[in-house]
N, C-alpha and C positions, 0 to 999 in steps of 0.2 A: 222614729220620730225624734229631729232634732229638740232638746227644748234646755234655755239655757237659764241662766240665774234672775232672771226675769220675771218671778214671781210664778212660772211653771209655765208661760207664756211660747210657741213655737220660735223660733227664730226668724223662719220666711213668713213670720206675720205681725213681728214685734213693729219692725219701721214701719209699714204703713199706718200702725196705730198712732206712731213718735210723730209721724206726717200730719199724719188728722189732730193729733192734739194740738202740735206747734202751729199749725196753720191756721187753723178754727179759732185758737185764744187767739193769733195774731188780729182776728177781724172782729173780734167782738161777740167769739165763740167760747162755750161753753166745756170746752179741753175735750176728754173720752165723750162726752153726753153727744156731741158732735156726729155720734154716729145715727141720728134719725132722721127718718125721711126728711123731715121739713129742713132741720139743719143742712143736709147733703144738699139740697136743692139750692140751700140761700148759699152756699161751694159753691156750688158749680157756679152761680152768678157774680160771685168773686173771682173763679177762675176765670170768665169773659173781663174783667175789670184790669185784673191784674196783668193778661195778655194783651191787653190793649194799652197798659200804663208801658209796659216792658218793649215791645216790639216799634221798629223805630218807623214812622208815619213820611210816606211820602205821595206826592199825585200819583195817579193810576198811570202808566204809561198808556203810551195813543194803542201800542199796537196788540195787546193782551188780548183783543180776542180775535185778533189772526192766528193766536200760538194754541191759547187753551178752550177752546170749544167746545160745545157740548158736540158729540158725533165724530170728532177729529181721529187720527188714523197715528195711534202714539207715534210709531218709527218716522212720521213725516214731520212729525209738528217738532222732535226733539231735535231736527236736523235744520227746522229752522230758527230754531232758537237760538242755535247755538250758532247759525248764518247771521240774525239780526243782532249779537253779542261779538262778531266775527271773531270767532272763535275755532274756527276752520280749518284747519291745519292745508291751507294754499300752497303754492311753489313758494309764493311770495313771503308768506309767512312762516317756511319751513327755513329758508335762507336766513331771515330773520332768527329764528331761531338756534342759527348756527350748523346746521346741518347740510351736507356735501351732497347737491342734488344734481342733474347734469343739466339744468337749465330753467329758466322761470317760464319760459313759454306756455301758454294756454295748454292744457291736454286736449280741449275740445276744437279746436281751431289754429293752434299752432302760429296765431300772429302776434299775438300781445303778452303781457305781464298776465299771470294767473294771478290777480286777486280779487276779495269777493264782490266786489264791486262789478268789475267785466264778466267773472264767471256767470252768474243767474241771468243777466240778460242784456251785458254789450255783445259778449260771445254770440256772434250770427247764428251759432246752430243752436245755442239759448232762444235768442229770440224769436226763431222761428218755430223752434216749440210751443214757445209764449202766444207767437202770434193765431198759431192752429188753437190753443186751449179760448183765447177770446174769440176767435171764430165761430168755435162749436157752444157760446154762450151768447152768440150773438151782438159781441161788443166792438163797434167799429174805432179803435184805436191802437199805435204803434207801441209797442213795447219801449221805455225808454232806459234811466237808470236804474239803479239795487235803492238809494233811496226815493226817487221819485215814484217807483212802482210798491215798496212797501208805503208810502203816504196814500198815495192811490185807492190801495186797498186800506188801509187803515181808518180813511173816512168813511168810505164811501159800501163796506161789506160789513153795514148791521144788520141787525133786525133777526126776523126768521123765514123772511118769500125765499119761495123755490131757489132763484139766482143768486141769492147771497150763500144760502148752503150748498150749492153745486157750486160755485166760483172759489169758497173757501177751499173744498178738500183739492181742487186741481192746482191754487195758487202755491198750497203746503206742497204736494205732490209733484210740482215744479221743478219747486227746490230740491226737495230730496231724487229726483230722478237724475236730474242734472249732478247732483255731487254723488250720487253712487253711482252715474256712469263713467264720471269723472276719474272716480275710484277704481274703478274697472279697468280703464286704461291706463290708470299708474301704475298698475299689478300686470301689465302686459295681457290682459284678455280681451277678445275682438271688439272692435267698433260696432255699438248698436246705433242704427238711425233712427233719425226724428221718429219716425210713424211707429217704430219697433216701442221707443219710449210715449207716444202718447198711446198705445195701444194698452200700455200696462197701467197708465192713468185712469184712461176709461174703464176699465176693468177692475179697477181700485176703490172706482167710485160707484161703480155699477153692487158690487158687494158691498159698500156699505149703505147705501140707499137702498137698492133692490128690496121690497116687498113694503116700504112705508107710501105712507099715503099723504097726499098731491090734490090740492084744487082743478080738478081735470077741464072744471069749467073755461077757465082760462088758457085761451089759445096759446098763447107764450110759455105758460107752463107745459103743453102737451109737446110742443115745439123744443123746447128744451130737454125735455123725457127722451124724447125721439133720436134728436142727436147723440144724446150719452149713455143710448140702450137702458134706458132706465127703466123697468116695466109696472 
């Protein structure tokens, strides 16, 4: 047992007392006495106080709960985070960065500038993904840009009905299929198509929903089930 000139006090347990005392006096505490229930508790409403005077206050961004959801699918939602931060290490932004790549062209389509704007969904084989994932939700409209389709979704995919949590994990799932197949072919490994990648969506989505429970009354919802194997 370490224990040092401290009045015979351990070491790995001197500071948190040196903590509780400076802290407690700083608020109108009582030094050591500080360690009693009631004391700790009127802490801890100091520690909300002080985290709130300390930590720098901004609006809620629009898109927050496209990214962090309750049921979200970590590996997808981090890849679009870091899509809606563009933070993506693109052709376009590799060049940027100085590095010797043999061309900026799409990997998915091969016509344009790779960045993240065209990738998710000017890229034709993007949108056609996109436009299969609104079919199988039943939503008749065309895929447009990276910000016109995150505003899109950022109004309009609250709540908690069936279609806003089945639209969210395939909207995240999008993203990340699209830049890890992206991935895929910059490392020289085969071309998977559209159905190959919305095959692993539905199937992404099917485990994370499969065995929760659904207003079955409503048609739309049963309809929706039905498309996405959802049982």
């Amino acid at each position: 047992m370490a224990v040092n000139g401290l009045g015979g006090i351990e070491e790995n347990k001197w500071w948190p007392m040196v903590f509780s005392t400076r802290f407690c006096s700083c608020f109108g505490g009582s030094g050591v006495g500080c360690g009693s229930r009631t004391a700790m508790k009127s802490c801890g409403k100091r520690d909300r106080y002080i985290w709130e005077e300390l930590r720098s206050s901004a609006p809620k961004i629009a898109w927050h709960h496209m990214v962090w959801f309750s049921g979200r699918i970590p590996k997808h939602t981090i890849i679009v985070w870091m899509a809606i931060l563009n933070r993506l290490p693109t052709r376009v932004r590799l060049l940027q960065m100085g590095l010797a790549i043999e061309s900026d062209r799409c990997l998915l389509c091969g016509n344009e500038t790779e960045t993240r704007d065209h990738l998710f969904f000017e890229c034709h084989f993007a949108k056609n993904l996109w436009s299969s994932i609104l079919e199988l939700c039943c939503i008749p409209r065309e895929a447009c840009s990276w910000e016109g389709e995150l505003a899109w979704a950022s109004l309009l995919l609250k709540g908690n009905s069936l279609i806003v949590r089945i639209l969210k994990l395939p909207w995240t799932g999008h993203v990340y299929s699209i830049w890890k197949e992206r991935k895929s072919r910059f490392f020289g490994s085969r071309a998977r198509s559209k159905e190959e990648l919305l095959g692993d969506i539905k199937e992404a989505i099917r485990i994370r929903l499969g065995g929760k429970s659904f207003n079955t009354v409503d048609p739309s919802n049963i309809a929706l089930c039905a498309k996405w194997g959802i049982a």
